[in-house]
VOGU-3710 file (C-alpha; in Angstrom, 3 decimals, decimal comma):
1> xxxxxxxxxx> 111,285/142,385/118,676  112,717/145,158/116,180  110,553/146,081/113,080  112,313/148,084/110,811  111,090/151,438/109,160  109,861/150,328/106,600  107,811/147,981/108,484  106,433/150,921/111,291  105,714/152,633/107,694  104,018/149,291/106,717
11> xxxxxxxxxx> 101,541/149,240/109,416  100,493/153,062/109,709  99,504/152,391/106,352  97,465/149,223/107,871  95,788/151,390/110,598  94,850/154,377/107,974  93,277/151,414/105,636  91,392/150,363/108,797  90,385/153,615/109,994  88,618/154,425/106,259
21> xxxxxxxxxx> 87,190/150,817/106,264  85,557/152,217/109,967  84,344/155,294/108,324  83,055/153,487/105,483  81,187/151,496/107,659  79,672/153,991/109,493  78,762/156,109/106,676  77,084/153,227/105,006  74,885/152,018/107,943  73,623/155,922/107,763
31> xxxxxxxxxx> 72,578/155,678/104,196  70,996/152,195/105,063  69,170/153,876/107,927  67,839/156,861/105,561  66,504/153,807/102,470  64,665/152,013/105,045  63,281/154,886/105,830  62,560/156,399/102,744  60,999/152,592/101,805  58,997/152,687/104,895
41> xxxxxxxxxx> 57,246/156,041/104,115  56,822/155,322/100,341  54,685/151,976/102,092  52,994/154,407/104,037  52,389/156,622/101,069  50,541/153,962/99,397  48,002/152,813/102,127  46,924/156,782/102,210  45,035/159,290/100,368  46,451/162,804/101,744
51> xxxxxxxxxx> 50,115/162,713/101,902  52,067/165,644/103,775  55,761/166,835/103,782  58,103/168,238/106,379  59,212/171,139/105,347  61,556/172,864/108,256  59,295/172,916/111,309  56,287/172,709/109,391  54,194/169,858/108,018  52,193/170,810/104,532
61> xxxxxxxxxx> 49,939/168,880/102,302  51,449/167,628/99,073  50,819/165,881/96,491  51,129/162,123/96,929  51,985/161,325/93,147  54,896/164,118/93,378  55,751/162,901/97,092  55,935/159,605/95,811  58,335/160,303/92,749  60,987/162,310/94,974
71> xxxxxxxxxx> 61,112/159,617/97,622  61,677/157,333/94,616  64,569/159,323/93,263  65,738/159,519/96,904  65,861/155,962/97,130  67,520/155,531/94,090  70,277/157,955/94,829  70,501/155,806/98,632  71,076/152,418/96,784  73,733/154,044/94,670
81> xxxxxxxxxx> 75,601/155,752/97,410  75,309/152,202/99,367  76,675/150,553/95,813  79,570/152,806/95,710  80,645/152,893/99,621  80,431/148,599/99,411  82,703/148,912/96,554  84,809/151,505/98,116  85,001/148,713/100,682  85,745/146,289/99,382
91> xxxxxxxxxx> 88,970/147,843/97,792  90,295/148,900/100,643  89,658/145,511/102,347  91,803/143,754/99,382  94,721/146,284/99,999  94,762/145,666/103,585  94,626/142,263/103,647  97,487/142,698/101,028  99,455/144,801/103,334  98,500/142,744/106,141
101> xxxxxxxxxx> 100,155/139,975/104,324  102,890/141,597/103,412  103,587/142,622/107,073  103,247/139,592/108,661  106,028/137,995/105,712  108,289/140,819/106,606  108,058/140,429/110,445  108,412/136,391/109,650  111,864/137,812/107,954  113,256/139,894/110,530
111> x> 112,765/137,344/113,431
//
């Protein structure tokens, strides 16, 4: 079966789209990784009355009200990142399957 350029052209464009949705993915299963953890220790933070942070190598005491507001603004900043990569997502899912379409019509065409 012959595909012409445009076509080859066509579905490199597919495969790119598919590569970033791969990235995507990736990239958004790490920033779901780092909320439940940031959820997890703001659980933790409430069952406790000394709260300490890693700093580098070291572990110091902090305090659990100002712990507890930067693992809040952490989490917040997680859910948006997570909000924008679905998005991101689900763009470049709609142009695929666009392409996709578009691809299989053409091949249809040239048989």
């Amino acid at each position: 079966m012959d595909v012409s350029k445009e076509t080859e052209q066509k579905i490199g464009q597919l495969q790119m789209f598919e590569q970033s949705l791969q990235s995507f993915l990736g990239q958004k299963q790490q920033f779901q990784v780092q909320l439940v953890e940031v959820e997890s220790a703001l659980a933790e933070l409430e069952n406790t009355d000394k709260a300490y942070k890693i700093i580098g190598n070291i572990m110091v005491e902090s305090d659990k009200n100002e712990l507890k507001n930067d693992l809040q603004s952490k989490k917040e900043m997680l859910e948006l990142r997570i909000k924008t990569m679905e998005k991101q997502e689900t763009q470049v899912r709609e142009k695929a399957s666009k392409l996709q379409a578009e691809i299989l019509k053409k091949i249809k065409k040239e048989d």
